[in-house]
C-alpha positions as CSV (number, residue, x, y, z in Angstrom):
1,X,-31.9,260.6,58.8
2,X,-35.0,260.9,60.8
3,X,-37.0,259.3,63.3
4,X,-33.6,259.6,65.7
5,X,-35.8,259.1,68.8
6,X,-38.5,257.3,67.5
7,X,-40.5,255.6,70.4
8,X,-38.7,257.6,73.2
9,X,-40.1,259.4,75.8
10,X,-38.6,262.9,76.9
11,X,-39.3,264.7,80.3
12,X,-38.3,268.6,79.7
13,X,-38.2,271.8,82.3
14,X,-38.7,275.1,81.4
15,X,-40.7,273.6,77.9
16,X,-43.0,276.5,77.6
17,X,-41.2,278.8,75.7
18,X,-37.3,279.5,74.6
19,X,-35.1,276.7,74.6
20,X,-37.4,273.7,76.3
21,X,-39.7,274.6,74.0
22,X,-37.4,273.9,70.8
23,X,-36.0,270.9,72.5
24,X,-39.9,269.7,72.9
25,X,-40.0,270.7,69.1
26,X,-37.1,269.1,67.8
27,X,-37.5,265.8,70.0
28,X,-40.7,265.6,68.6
29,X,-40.2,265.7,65.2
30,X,-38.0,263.1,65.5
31,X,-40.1,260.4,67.2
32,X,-40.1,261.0,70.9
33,X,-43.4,262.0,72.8
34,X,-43.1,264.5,75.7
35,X,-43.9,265.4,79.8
36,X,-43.7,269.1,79.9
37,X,-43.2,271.0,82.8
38,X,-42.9,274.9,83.2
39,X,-43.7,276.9,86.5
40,X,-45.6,279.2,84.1
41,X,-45.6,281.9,87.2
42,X,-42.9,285.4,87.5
43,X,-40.6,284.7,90.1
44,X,-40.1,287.7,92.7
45,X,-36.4,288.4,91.8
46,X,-36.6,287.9,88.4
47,X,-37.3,292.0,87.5
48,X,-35.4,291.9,84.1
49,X,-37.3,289.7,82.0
50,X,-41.2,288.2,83.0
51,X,-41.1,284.2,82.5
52,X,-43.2,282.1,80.7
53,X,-47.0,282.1,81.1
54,X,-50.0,279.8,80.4
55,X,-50.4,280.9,76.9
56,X,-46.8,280.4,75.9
57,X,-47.3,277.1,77.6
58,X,-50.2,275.7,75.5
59,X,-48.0,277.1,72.4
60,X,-45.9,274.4,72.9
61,X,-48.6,271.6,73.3
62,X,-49.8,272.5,70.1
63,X,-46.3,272.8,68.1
64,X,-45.6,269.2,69.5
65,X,-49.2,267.6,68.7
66,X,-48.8,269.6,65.5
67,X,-46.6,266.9,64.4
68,X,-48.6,263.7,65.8
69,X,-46.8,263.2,69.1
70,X,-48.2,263.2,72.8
71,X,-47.9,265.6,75.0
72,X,-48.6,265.3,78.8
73,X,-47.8,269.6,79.7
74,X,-48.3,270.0,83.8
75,X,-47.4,273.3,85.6
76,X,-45.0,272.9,88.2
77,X,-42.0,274.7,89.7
78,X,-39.3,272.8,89.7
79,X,-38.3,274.4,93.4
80,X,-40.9,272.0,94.6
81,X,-39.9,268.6,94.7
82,X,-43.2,267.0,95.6
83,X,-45.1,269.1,92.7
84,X,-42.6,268.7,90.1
85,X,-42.7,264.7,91.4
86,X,-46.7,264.6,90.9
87,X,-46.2,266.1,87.3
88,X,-43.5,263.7,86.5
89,X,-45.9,260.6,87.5
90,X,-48.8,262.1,85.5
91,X,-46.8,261.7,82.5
92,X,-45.6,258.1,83.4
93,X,-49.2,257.2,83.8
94,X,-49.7,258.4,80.3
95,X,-46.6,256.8,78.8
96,X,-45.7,254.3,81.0
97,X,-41.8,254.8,81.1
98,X,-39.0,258.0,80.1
99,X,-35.8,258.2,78.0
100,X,-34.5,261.3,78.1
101,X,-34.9,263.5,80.7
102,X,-33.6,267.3,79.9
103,X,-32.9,269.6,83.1
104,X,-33.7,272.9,81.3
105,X,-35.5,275.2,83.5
106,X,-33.0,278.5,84.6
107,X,-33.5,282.0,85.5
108,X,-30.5,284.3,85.7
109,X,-30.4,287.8,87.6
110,X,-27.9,290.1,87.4
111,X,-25.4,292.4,89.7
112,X,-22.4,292.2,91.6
113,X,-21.7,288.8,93.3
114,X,-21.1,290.8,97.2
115,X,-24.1,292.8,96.2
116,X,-26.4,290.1,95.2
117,X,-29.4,290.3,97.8
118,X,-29.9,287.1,99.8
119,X,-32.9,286.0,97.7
120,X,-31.6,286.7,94.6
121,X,-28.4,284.4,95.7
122,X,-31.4,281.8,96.7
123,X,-33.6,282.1,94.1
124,X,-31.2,281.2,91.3
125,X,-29.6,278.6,92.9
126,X,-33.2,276.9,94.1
127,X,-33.7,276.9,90.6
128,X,-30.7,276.4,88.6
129,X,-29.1,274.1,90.9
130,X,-31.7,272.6,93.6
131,X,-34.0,272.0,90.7
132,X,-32.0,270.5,88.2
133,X,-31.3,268.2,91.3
134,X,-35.0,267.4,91.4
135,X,-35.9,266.7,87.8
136,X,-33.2,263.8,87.8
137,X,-34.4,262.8,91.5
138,X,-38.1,262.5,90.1
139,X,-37.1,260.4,87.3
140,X,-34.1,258.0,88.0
141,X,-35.7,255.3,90.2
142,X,-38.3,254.7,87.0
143,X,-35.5,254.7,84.4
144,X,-33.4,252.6,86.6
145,X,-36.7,250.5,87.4
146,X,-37.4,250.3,83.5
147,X,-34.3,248.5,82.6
148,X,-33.9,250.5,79.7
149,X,-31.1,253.0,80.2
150,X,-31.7,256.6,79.0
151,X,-29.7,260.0,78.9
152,X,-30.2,262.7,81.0
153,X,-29.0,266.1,80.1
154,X,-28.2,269.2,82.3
155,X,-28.2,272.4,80.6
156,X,-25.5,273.9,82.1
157,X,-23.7,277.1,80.9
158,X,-20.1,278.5,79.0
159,X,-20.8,280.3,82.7
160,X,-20.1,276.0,84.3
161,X,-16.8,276.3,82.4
162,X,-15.4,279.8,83.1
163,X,-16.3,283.2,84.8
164,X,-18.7,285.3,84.1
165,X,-18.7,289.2,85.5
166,X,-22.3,289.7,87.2
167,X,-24.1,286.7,87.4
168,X,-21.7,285.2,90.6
169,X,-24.5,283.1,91.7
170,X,-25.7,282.1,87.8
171,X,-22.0,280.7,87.4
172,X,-21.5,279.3,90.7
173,X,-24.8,276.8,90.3
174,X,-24.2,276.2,86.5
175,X,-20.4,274.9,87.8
176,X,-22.2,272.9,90.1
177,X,-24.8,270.8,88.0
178,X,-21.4,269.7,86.5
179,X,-19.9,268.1,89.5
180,X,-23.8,266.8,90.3
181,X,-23.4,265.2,85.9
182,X,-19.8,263.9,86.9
183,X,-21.1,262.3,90.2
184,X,-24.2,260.7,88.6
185,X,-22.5,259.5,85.4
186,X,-20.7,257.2,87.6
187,X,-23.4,256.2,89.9
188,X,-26.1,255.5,86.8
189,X,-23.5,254.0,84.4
190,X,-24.3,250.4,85.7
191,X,-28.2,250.9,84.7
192,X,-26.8,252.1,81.1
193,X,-28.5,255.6,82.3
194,X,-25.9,258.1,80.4
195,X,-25.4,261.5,82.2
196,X,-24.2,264.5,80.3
197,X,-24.0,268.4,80.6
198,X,-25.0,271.3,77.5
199,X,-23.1,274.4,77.9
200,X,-24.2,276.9,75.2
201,X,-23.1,280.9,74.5
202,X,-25.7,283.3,74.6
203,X,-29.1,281.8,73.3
204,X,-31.5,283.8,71.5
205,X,-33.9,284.2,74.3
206,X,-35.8,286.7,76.2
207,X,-33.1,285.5,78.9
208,X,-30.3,287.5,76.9
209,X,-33.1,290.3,74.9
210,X,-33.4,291.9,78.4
211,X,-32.4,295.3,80.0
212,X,-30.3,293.3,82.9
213,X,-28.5,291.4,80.1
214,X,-27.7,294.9,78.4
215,X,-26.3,296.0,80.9
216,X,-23.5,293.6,82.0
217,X,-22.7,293.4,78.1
218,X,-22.9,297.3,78.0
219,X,-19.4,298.7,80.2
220,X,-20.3,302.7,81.1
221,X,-23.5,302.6,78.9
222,X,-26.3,305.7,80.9
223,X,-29.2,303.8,78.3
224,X,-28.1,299.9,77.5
225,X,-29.8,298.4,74.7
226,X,-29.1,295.5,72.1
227,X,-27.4,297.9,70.1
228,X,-24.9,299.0,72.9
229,X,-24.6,295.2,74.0
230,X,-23.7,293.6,70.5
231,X,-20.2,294.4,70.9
232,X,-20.2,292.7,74.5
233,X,-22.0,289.5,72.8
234,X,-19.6,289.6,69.9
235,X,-16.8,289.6,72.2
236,X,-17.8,286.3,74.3
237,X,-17.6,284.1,71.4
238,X,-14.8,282.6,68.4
239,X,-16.7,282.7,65.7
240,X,-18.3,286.1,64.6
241,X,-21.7,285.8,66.2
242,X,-23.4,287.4,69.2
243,X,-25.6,284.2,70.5
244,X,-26.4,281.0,68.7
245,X,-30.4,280.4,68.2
246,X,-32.3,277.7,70.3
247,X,-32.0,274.9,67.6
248,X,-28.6,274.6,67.9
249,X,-28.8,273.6,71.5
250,X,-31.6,271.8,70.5
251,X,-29.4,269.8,67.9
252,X,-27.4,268.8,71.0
253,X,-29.9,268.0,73.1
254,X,-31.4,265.3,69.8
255,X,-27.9,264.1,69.4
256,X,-26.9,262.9,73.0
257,X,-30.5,262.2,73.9
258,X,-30.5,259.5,70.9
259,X,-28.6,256.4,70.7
260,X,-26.3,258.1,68.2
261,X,-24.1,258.8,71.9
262,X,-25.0,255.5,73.7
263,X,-21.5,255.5,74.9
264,X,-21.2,259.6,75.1
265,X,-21.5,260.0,79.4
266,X,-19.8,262.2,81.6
267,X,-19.2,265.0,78.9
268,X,-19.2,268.8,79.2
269,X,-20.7,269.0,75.6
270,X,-20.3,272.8,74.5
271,X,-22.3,275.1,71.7
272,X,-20.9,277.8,72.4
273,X,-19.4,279.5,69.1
274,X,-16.3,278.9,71.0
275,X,-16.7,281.1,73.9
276,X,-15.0,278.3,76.5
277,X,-11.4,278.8,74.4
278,X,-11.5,282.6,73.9
């Protein structure tokens, strides 16, 4: 099967590098052109990992015109409604309409939840929650407008379906997007918009490949490292692996993006090696 998404239009967060940029990828090679958005700036808080830059960005332009799609790429934080609204338009006057719209841009830091700074707290929730808010705020009233339905996805967490030890603030705004899919599943079903939420397992990104991220997976540990971590990955998940790699999120983000799901809406959709069972 291919062309799954041929014609469509996908707006992605975050596309610059890790998993937006294999969900630009894989959209791609299946038909869809793309409005890329990535902040392409370090954040203040986030002192674990740096996030994406310019060059990483224009990576991803070229993977997706590689294989003879459009790309509209704009920098914009998705904090900022009014610039993240200004880059969505600048792809609609390029393509006219969107299908898909993914919510993919996170950050994650790391420590106890009653020890969390204020602006950590803020920053990952302005983010991860406020701004998955926004990207489906900028895009509705066109989708709704265009008569066309669409599906738009929230990447979410295992961490919106259980606990997770160190990230308080990373769990409590991926357990929120879910009640924000819920909410809007019923309010965009009438306009054939379908809503739905991705919850992976670790993801083979610099997100996880970091020295915070070896540390929560790294009990008692004086020097954390992958090494030390891998038994703390191995233990999240059912089947014997420590993360899964960015295509098979991207697989999920293909299949409910494409009309394969036209009447998949209001589902926690997991990829997650079983971690939400264990």
């Amino acid at each position: 099967m291919s062309g799954r998404v041929e014609g469509k239009v996908a707006f992605i967060t975050g596309a610059a590098r890790g998993q937006g940029r294999s969900h630009a990828v894989r959209l791609a090679e299946e038909g869809a052109d793309i409005i890329a958005v990535d902040i392409c700036e370090n954040i203040d808080t986030v002192t674990s990992y740096s996030l994406a830059t310019d060059q990483e960005f224009q990576e991803t332009v070229a993977q997706v015109e590689a294989l003879g799609r459009r790309i509209v790429a704009v920098k914009a934080d998705v904090r900022d409604l009014a610039s993240l609204q200004k880059a969505f338009d600048a792809g609609i006057e390029q393509f006219g309409r969107v299908d898909i719209v993914v919510a993919n841009a996170g950050i994650i830091t790391y420590g106890r939840s009653w020890e969390l700074t204020a602006q950590q707290w803020q920053d990952v929730i302005d983010v991860d929650l406020t701004g998955v808010y926004n990207t489906a705020k900028v895009a509705i009233p066109s989708m709704i407008d265009a008569g066309r339905g669409g599906s738009i996805l929230f990447t979410s967490s295992m961490a919106g379906l259980k606990g997770l030890q160190g990230a308080g603030h990373y769990v409590a705004a991926k357990h929120a997007i879910v009640g924000l899919m819920r909410t809007m599943a019923n309010e965009l079903g009438p306009y054939n918009i379908r809503v739905n939420t991705i919850h992976p397992t670790n993801v083979d990104t610099l997100m996880i490949h970091n020295p915070g991220a070896y540390s929560i997976f790294s009990a008692g540990e004086s020097e954390p490292s992958e090494d030390t971590a891998m038994p703390g990955f191995m233990s999240l998940n059912t089947l014997p692996v420590p993360w899964v790699d960015p295509a098979d999120v991207s697989n999920a983000v293909l299949f409910l993006g494409s009309d394969e799901t036209r009447y998949v809406t209001g589902v926690t959709f997991p990829v997650d090696a079983g971690a939400c069972v264990k």
